[in-house]
N, C-alpha and C positions, 0 to 999 in steps of 0.2 A: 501467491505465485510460487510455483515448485523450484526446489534451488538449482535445476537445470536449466529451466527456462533462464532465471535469473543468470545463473553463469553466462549464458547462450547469449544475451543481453552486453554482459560485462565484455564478450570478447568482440563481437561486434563497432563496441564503442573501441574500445583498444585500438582494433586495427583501423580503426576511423581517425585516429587522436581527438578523440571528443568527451573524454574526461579527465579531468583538472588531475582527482586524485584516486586510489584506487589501493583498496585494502586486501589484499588476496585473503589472508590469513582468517579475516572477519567475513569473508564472503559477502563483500559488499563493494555495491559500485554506485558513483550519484545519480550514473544514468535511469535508475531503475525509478527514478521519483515520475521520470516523463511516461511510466505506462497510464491510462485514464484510469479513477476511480471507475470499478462497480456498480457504487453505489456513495454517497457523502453521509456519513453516519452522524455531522456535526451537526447539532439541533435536532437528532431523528427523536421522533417519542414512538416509541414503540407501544402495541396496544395494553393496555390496561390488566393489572393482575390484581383484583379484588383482597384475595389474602397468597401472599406471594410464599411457597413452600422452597423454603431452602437447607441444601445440605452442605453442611462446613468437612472439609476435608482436610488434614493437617489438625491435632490435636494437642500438639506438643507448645513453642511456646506461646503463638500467637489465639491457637484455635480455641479453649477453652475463655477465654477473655470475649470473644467474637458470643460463642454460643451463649455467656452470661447476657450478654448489652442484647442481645436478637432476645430473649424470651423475655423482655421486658416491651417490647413492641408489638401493638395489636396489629392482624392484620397480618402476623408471619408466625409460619408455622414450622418450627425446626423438624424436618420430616425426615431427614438422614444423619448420621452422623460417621467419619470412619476416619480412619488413621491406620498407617502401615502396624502398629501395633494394638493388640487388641483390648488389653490394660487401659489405654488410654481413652478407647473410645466410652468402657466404663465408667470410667473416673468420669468422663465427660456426661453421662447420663445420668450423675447423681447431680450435676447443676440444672437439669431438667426437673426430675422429681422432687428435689429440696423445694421447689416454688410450686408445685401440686401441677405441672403442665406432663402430660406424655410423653413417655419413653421415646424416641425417633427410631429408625430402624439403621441398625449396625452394619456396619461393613468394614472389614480390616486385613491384611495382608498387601501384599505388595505394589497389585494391581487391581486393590476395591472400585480403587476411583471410576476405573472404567464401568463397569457394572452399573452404579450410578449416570453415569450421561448418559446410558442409552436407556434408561428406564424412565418409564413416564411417573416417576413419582416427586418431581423437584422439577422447579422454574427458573433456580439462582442456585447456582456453584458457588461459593464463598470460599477460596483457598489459600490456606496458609499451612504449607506446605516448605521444606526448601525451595530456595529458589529456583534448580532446575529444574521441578515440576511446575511453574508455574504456569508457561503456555503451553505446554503437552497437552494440560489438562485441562485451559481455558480454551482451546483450538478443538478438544474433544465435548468440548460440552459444547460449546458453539456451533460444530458441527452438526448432535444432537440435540438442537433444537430448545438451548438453554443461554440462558444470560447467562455472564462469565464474570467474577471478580476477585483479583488478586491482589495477595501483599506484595509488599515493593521486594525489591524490582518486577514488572512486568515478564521481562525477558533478562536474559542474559547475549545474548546476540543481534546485531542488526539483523542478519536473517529470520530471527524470530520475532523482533518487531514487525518487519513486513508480515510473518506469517501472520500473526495477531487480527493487524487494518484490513489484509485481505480477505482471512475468512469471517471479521466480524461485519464486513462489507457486501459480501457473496450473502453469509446468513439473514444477515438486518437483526443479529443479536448485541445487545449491548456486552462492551466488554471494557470494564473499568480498574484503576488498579486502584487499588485502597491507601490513599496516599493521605491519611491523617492529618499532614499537618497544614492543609488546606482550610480545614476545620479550626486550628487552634481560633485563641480569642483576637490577639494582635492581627496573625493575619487576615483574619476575615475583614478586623475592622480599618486596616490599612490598605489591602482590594477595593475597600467602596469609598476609602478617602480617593482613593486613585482613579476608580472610574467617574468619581465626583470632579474631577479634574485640581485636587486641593496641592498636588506637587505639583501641576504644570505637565510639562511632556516628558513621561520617564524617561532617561537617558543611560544607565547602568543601575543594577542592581546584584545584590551580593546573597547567596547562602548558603548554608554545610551543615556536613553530619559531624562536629566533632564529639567525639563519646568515647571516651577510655573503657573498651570492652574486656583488656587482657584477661581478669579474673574468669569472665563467661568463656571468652575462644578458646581460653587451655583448659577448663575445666576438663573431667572425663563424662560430669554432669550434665552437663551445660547443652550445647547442640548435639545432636544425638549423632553417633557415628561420627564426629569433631569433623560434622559440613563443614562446619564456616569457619574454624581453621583450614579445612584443605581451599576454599573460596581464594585465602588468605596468603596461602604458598605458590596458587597456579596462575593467579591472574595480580597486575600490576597498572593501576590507574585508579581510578573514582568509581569503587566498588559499589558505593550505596549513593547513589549521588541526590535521589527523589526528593527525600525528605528536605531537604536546603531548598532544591531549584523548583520543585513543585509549584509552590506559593509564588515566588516573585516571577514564576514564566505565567501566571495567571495574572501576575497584576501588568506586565507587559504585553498581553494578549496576545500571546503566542497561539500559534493555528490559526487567528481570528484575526485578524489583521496585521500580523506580524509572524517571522519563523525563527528558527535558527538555520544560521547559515557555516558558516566555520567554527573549529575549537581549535585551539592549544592544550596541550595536558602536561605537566611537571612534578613530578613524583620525587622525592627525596632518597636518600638513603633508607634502608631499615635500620633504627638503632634499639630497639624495644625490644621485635620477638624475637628473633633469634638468639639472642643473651637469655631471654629468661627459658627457652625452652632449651638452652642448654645447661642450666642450672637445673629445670626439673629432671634431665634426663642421668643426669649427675646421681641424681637419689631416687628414680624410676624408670626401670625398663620400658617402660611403655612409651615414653615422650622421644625412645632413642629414634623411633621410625619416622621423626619429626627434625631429626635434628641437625642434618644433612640439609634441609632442603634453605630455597629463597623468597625470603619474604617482602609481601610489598610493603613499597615507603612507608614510611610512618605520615605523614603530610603530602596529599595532592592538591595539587593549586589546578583545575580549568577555567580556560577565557572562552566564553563562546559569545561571539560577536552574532547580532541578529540581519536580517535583512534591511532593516530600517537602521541599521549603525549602531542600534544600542549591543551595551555591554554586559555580561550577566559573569559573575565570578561563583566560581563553586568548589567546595573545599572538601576532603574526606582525611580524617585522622581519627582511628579508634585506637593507637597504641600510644599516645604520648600522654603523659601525665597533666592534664589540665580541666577545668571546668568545664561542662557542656554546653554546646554552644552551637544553633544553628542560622547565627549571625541576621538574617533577616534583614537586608537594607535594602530600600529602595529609594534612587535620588533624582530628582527631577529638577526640571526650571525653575520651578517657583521653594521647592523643600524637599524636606527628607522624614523617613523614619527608621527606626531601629530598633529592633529587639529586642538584643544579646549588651550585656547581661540583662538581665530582666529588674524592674518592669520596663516595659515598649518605650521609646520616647519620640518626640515630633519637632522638629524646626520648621519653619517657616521663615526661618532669617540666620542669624549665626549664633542663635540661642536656644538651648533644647527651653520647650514648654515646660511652665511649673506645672505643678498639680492642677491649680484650678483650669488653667487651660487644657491642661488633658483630659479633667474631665466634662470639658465642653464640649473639647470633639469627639466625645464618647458617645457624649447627651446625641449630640448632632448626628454622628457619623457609623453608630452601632447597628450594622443588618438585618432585615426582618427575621432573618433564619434565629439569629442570635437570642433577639429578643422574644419567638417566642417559643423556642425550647432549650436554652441556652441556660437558664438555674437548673432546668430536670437533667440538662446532659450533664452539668456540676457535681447531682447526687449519684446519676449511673455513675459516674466515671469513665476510666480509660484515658490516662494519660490526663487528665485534669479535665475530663469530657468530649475533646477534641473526638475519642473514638465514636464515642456515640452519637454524638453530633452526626458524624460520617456516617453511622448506620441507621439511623434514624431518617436522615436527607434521604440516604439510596433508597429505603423502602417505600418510603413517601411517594418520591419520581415513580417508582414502580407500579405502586398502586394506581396512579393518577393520571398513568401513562405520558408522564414530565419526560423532557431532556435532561440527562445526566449531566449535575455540572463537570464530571470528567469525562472524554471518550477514551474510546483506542487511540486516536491521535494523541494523544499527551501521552496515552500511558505507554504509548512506541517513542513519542521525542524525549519525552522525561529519561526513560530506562535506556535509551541510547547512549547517550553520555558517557554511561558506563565503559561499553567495548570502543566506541571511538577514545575517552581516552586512555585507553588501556593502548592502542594502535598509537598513538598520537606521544606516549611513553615511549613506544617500543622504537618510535623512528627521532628518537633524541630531540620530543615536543616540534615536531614538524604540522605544520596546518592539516586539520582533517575536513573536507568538506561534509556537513553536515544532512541526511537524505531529507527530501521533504513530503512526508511520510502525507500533507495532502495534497500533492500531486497538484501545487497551485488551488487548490480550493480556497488557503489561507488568505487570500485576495480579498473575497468576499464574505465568509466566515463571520458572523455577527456573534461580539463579545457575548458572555451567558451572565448573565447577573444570579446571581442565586436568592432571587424574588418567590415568596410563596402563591404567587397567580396560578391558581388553579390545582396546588395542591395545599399543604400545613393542616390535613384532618386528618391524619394517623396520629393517633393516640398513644398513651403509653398505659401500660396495667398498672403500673408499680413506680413508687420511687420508694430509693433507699434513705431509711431514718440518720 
């Protein structure tokens, strides 16, 4: 939907009084959930891509990690590769050659990316990129006629989640966001306690990004052009919110039987950056153009209440001094679990399980996906395997022409979060009605299990010693 229409939409209801609440700022209004779907991309399997050719775009910190785990996967063929700078897509070409596979074909400068979507030489964009390119680039590959998938966040705007659903809707291209921790061990294995019914009926759940990144965002190292400090100075709510709420809106079946419907956002003071980037700027010219400005909280708390009453807490702190921790609680009638601090633990009454019971419900409750590429994703790596897990599931689906356990719906509800509570900050934590990105489909929506029926025969070349 063009954001004229949408506006067109928005004033309409206005002078109707027929919505609750209404973000000018975010160019978003609830009313727009009531346009009909397109098309319902939930469960779509799209047809089958025998060896799926994909070109990673972003090379910096995510892309070379991506393009090591993809050339260990039969069946995909790294056939492009490009990054605003040209060094890097280099560098990125000797992880190809080191392992005896072909050169991919290069592209770099500003606007490589495009050149790539309209060419017929790739079936799967894989972008990690900043985050403002994300849906530029997933919306331009989608357009031309390519599956789309990106690092988190998705979007940065409610208008660009909607862009996302509807042209991955209009297209019939998949477009997912690479939300890893979907993949981690715990949570997979507390999704299928859950859809086992072993908590009873979820009732709230909790998770967050907390990660003390200060050393990476002041770098001059670090994010190239200091994006993700400027991320940092311009915007004020739950900047990274995916990583925490990803998992527990899967194990509450969100889109699929359940939505979000409202948030709260509460944002703290900053006590962190601004102290030390006046301290650098103290001993460095460079940090002075930094040193004026406003930085977000150090601690956002959001409440997002679901359609069905439940409650989900989501937390973002990467400037306070503490252990990492992306909480992981899911609590229901009958139990609970948790993750943080690690390792994972389970009640079923008012006593965490000992070991030997954990490893019962392991024996019990451990996912096919898990069990049976779950030691090879150990040896790839990527965050303890979680990544490749994630990339190994996506190409499988591909090949086999499977339902993606993510869509665009998640990766528009998930990534919303972000600019609602950024909004839901700005109006002193006032209620934000949440879009419902499927437009009621979520009614009928059948939960995704991440069962291997009909794919788990993509192979792997290699594992590492």
């Amino acid at each position: 939907m063009s954001t004229n229409r949408r506006s067109f939409i928005r004033n309409i209801a206005l002078s109707s009084g027929a919505i609750a609440s209404v973000i000018p700022e975010h160019g978003y209004a609830s009313q727009t959930e009531q346009i009909p779907a397109s098309f319902n991309m939930s469960g779509y399997s799209a047809p089958k891509i025998p060896t799926v050719r994909v070109a990673v775009i972003g090379l910096g910190m995510r892309g070379p990690g991506a393009v090591d785990r993809l050339s260990y996967i039969e069946g995909v063929e790294i056939a492009v590769l490009c990054d605003k700078y040209p060094d890097r897509v280099e560098s990125a070409q000797e992880i190809l050659t080191k392992k005896g596979l072909p050169k991919a074909k290069s592209y770099s400068g500003e606007e490589g990316w495009k050149a790539i979507c309209e060419s017929n030489e790739v079936d799967l964009v894989y972008i990690t990129t900043p985050w403002h390119l994300h849906t530029p680039i997933a919306v331009y590959a989608m357009k031309n006629d390519k599956h789309a998938v990106s690092e988190v966040p998705a979007a940065k705007t409610v208008d660009e989640c909607w862009e996302l659903v509807e042209t991955s809707e209009k297209t019939r291209k998949h477009m997912m966001m690479l939300e890893n921790t979907c993949y981690d061990f715990f949570e997979l294995l507390t999704l299928n306690m859950a859809r086992n019914g072993l908590f009873g009926e979820l009732v709230h759940a909790e998770g967050a990004y907390i990660h003390e990144l200060n050393g990476l965002l002041l770098s001059k190292t670090g994010y190239k052009d200091m994006w993700r400090l400027n991320e940092n100075m311009t915007r004020n709510g739950s900047l990274y919110p995916t990583h925490g709420l990803g998992p527990i809106a899967q194990c509450l079946n969100i889109n699929r039987g359940d939505k979000f419907d409202h948030l709260v956002s509460m944002s703290s003071n900053d006590f962190s950056m601004a102290p030390l980037i006046a301290d650098l700027a103290s001993k460095d010219d460079f940090y002075k153009q930094y040193s004026d400005s406003h930085y977000r909280g150090n601690m956002n708390t959001t409440i997002i209440r679901s359609a069905l009453g439940k409650t989900l807490m989501v937390q973002h702190d990467v400037s306070s001094i503490r252990p990492y921790s992306r909480i992981h609680l899911i609590s229901g009638t009958k139990g609970v679990a948790q993750k943080w601090p690690e390792p994972g633990r389970i009640a079923l009454g008012h006593e965490w399980a000992d070991a030997e019971k954990m490893k019962a419900y392991e024996d019990k409750y451990t996912p096919p996906i898990v069990k049976h590429i779950g030691e090879i994703a150990k040896s790839v790596g990527g965050h303890g395997g979680m990544d490749f897990m994630m990339d190994w599931r996506l190409i499988d689906c591909l090949r086999n022409g499977l339902p993606l356990d993510q869509n665009v719906y998640d990766a528009a509800a998930w990534s919303a979060a972000g600019p609602l509570s950024e909004a839901s900050v700005a109006k002193k934590s006032r209620t934000i009605d949440y879009p419902d990105f499927t437009r009621g489909a979520w009614k009928t929506n059948k939960p995704h299990d991440m069962t291997l029926d009909g794919g788990g025969n993509t192979k792997v070349r290699k594992v590492v010693d």
